[in-house]
Steps between C-alpha positions, in 0.01 A plus 500: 500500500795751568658454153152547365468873758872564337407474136188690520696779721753520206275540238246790696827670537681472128120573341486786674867611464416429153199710461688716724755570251273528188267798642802722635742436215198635323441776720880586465517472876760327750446111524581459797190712598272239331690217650417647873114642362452147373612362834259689679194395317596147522618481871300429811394868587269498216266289494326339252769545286709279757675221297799397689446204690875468684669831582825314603543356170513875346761659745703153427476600165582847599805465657636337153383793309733691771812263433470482129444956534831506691686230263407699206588819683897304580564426121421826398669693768859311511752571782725740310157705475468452893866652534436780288169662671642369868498808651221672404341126596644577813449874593097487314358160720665613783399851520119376360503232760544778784272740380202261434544374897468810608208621259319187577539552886376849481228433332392144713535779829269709271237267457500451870680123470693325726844536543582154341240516235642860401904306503406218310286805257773642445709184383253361270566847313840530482553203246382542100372190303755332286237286317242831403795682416618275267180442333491852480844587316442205216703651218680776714678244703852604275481853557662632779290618742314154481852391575571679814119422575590122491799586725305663776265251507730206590668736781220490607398172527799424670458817764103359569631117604681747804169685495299161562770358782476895705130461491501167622709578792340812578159325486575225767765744728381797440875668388711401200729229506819666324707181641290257292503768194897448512481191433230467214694764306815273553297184407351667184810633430704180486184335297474757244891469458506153476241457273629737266859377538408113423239596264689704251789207529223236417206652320644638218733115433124339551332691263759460261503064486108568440521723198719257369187293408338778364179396634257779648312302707831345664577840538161653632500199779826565624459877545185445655653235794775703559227780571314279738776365610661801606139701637463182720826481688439910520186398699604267697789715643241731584517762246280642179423250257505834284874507623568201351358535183671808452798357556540252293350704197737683548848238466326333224482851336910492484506176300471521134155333434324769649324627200348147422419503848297780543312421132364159696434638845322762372162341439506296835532866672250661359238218607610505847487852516144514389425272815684679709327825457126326432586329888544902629134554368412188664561636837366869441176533757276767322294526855820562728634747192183707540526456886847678527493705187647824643804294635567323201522816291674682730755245575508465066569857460800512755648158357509695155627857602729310736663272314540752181627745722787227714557316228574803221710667811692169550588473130579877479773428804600223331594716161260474267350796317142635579327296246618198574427516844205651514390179242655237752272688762198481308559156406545357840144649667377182588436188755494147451575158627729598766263746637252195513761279654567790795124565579414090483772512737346732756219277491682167572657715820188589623634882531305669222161520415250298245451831266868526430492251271243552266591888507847393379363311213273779370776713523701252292231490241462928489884495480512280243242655304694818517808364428532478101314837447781647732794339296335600185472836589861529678652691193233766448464570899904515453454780275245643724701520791822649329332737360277665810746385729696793694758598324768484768385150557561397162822611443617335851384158440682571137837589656475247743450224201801679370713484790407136604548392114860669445754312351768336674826597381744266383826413688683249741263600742191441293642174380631415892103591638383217248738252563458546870166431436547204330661318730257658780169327317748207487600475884131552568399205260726276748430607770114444421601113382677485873180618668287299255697156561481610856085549522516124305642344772324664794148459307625088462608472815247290667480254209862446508555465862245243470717303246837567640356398875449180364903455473612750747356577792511824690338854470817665472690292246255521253447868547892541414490235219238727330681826539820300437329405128348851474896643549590249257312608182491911620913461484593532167251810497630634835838530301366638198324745741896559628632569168292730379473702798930546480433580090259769604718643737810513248202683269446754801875519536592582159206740453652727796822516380582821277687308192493667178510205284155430449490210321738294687271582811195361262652217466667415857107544631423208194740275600415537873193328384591271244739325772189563766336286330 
């Protein structure tokens, strides 16, 4: 009977995605705004139009559309891309992040909430929606404000798994566990570096044995267990499937297939994704909407001038001119999954209230509505604001660009700042495999005191066999770690010293590292 629920689910939902898709491709209007309309009409809140029979079947099929959004998102947006727009990533989700609290605080003491329903307020609104956004910025997703979009976004998934493990403290102690935050970023750290480490060593080799058959549908199957592969072990260390995905879009976007890659995974995306935003519909409550209608506008409104106005600021500091930031802004004014995943989270802690939820959603749905109308009109509202903007204002955000952007010049010192940082980004790299092999051993510990105590017995001796082995394998690291650290001092070295000859100082500061290495 369950397969039977499941089938007929799957079709309500792809009929009217389908239909969906028809009327507002018509209507020259954003699909996702069908997918969610059509959602509505055939969810539970509705009736009679009610035609799902098993809502658990939908989010199931939900939380694929999110891992296939986020795959397709990591073979577009490669890690050189990453590199490039890191610190406006940086500077923009950070900056957002802290404004959005604070907004959402305000406005929860506004509304005459609780103190814990106005915290966890203002952290569902700090964090945009990867999966509407992308949707949003189909055929934009090359230019470069979609670029830097992409970046923020993934800073800021990372910043909300910190976000999730503050609330949860705060919610059962009542202050925020900073100790336990230490650790998570060191955990995450060491995953995301080992991940990326092994999987740009083995991905790329992998892909390349498949192609040799030339088969698409070897190729397609592969791609698509490394995916789940790689989302599961995400989850199970206690981390964003979305993570995951991301991730591991992103190393197979490094190996050479990646065209013929994104050609087939295409397709499979766009069906999830219409699930995925027909599921949002699903969940909309037209009687609870009505019910807190002032809220939910209100609380829309300051997501949208807030996040334009951190977001556009954050890029600005970053160096990026006025248009481009004020794009990025208007491009990121929205909420999504991880704002549901904070406010279900409330709920499961017992420490905010019922209406939370369902104003979250709505707000979700409004922002997402919003959303490609805002991107679409980005360049003329550009124009807009340049040209009725102060005049004093303008041309200090225009020498600041300037000043941020200016050339390095060339010289023994330019060349010794990048080779320094060279073989920083390389100590780090080991030192990150240390921690990682480190956090390996510690998370196996039980297991493999269990089958060591079988053969020796004694607490103690096992505990130094393991750290023993752990030693072991970080040594040849440890002394890479060594090596470098004297080449980058011989850099430093040579770099204060007044020589003339420029080019024998250039070269001193390479061989430093070749023999570093």
């Amino acid at each position: 009977m369950h397969h039977i629920l499941f089938l007929q689910d799957l079709a309500v939902v792809m009929i009217a995605a389908g239909l969906a898709t028809i009327l507002f491709r018509q209507l020259k209007q954003p699909v996702v705004l069908g997918y969610i309309l059509a959602g509505v009409v055939i969810g539970p809140h509705t009736p009679p139009f009610t035609l799902i029979g098993d809502e658990k079947t939908i989010e199931t099929l939900a939380e694929l559309g999110v891992i296939f959004l986020m795959f397709s998102l990591g073979l577009e947006f490669s890690l050189r891309k990453l590199k490039e727009v890191g610190s406006t990533a940086v500077v923009a989700a950070s900056l957002e992040i802290f404004v959005m609290i604070w907004a959402g605080y305000g406005l929860g003491q506004l509304f005459g909430w609780s103190h814990m329903n106005s915290i966890f307020l203002g952290a569902i609104l700090s964090i945009s929606s990867t999966t509407i956004i992308i949707k949003a910025l189909e055929g934009k997703t090359r230019e470069k404000f979609a670029q830097l979009i992409f970046g923020v976004l993934i800073i800021e998934d990372i910043l909300a798994i910190l976000l999730i493990a503050l609330l949860s403290g705060f919610a059962t102690t009542g202050e925020f566990a900073f100790k336990d935050i230490s650790v998570i970023i060191l955990n995450l750290a060491a995953f995301m570096g080992i991940l990326l480490v092994s999987g740009l060593i083995l991905v790329p080799r992998l892909l390349n044995y498949v192609s040799k058959f030339k088969s698409n549908e070897m190729l397609l199957i592969t791609v698509v267990g490394l995916c789940f592969g790689v989302s599961f072990l995400t989850v199970k260390l206690g981390y964003s499937v979305a993570l995951g995905a991301f991730l591991i879009g992103a190393i197979i976007a490094e190996a050479r297939q990646i065209h013929k890659v994104e050609v087939i995974m295409f397709p499979v995306r766009d069906l999830f994704s219409a699930v995925f935003f027909v599921s949002i519909g699903l969940i909309i409550d037209p009687v609870i909407i009505i019910e807190y209608i002032v809220p939910i506008i209100a609380i829309s409104l300051v997501v949208i001038a807030g996040k334009v106005f951190s977001c556009s600021l954050g890029s600005l500091l970053a160096g990026n001119d006025t248009k481009t930031s004020l794009k990025v802004g208007m491009g990121l004014s929205q909420i999504g999954e991880f704002s549901f995943i904070i406010a279900a989270l409330g709920l499961t802690l017992n420490v905010t209230d019922g209406f939370i939820y369902p104003i979250t959603v709505a707000v979700s749905a409004l922002t997402t509505l919003t959303t490609p109308y805002l991107i679409n009109s980005s360049d003329s509202f550009s124009k807009f604001f340049e040209k009725h903007a102060p005049r004093s204002l303008i041309r200090t955000m225009e020498a600041y660009y300037l000043w941020v952007n200016k050339p390095s010049k060339e010289g023994p010192n330019h060349a010794g700042r990048m080779i320094l940082r060279r073989i920083f980004l390389q100590i780090c790299l080991n030192l990150l495999i240390i921690t990682g092999i480190f956090i390996a051993f510690v998370f196996l510990n039980e297991k493999i005191k269990l089958f060591i105590g079988e053969y020796i017995t004694g607490i103690e001796i096992t505990k130094a066999i393991l750290w023993f082995a752990a030693m072991l394998i970080s040594f040849p690291l440890i002394f890479a770690v060594w090596r470098k650290t004297l080449a980058a001092s011989m850099v430093i070295a040579e770099l204060s010293t007044s020589d003339a000859d420029i080019s024998r100082k250039i070269q001193c500061m390479q061989l430093y590292q070749i023999l570093s290495s």
